[in-house]
C-alpha positions in Angstrom: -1.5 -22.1 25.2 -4.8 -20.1 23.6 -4.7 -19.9 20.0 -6.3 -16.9 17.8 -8.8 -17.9 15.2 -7.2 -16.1 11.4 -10.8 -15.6 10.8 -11.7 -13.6 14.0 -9.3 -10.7 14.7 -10.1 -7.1 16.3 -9.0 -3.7 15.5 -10.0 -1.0 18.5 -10.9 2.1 16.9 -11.4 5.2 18.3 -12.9 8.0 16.6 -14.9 11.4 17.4 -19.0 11.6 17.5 -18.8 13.2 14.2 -16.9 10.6 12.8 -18.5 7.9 14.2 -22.5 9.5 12.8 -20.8 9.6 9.8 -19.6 6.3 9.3 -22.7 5.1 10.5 -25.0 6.8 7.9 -22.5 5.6 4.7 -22.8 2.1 6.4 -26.7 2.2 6.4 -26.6 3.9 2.6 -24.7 0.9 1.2 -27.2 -1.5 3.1 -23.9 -2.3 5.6 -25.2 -5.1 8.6 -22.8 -3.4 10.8 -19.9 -0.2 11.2 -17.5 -3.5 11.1 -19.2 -4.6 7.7 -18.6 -1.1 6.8 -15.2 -0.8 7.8 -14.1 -4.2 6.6 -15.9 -3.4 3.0 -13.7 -0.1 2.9 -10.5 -2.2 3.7 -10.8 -4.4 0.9 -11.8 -2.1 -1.4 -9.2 0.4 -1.3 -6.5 -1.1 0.6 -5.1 -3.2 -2.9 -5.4 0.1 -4.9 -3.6 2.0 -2.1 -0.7 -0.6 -1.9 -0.5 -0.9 -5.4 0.2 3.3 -5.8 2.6 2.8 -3.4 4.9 0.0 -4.9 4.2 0.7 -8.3 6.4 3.4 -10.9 4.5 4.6 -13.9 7.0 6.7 -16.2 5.7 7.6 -19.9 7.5 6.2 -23.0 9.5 9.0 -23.2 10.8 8.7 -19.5 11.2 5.0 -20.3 12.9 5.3 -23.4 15.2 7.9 -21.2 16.0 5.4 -18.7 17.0 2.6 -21.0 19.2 4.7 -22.6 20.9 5.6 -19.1 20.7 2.0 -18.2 22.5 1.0 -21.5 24.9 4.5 -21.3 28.5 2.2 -19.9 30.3 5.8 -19.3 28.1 6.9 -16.6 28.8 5.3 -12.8 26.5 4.8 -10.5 27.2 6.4 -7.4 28.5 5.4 -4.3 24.7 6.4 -2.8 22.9 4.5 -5.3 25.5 1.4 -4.7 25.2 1.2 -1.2 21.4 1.5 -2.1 21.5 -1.8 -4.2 23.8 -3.5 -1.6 20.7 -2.7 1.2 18.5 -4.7 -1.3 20.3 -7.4 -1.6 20.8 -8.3 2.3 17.0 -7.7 3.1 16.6 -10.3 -0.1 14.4 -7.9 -2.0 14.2 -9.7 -5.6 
């Protein structure tokens, strides 16, 4: 059985001429060896702050302070959306 070297993987691109000149120009600006130096360097740079915008909630005090106060509010019921929400979490072990 072959085995794949972590440290040696391939992505097929595809992209128009324009594209492509493009890439090549910002790759020779930033003193890139290679469009895969290039690419890989833009991965890692912005992939992190892309992920993190994505999983991440940013409220102001005020919201805050409005959501603890829901939180902490025992009159109010959450409803049967939002509980069947929560019960999805749990089985795909999201902590």
């Amino acid at each position: 059985m072959a085995t794949v070297s972590s440290n040696n993987q391939r992505i097929e691109l595809r992209v128009d001429l324009e594209t492509k000149q493009i890439a090549e120009r910002a790759s020779a600006a930033l003193g890139c060896a290679s469009l895969t130096e290039y690419i890989t360097r833009l991965i890692r740079e912005n992939s992190p702050q892309i992920i993190q915008q994505q999983t991440e909630i940013k409220l102001s005090n005020q919201q805050f302070d409005h959501f603890i106060a829901l939180c902490e509010d025992t009159t109010l019921k959450p409803s049967s959306r939002l509980v069947r929400a929560a019960k999805r979490l749990d089985e795909e072990g999201f902590q």
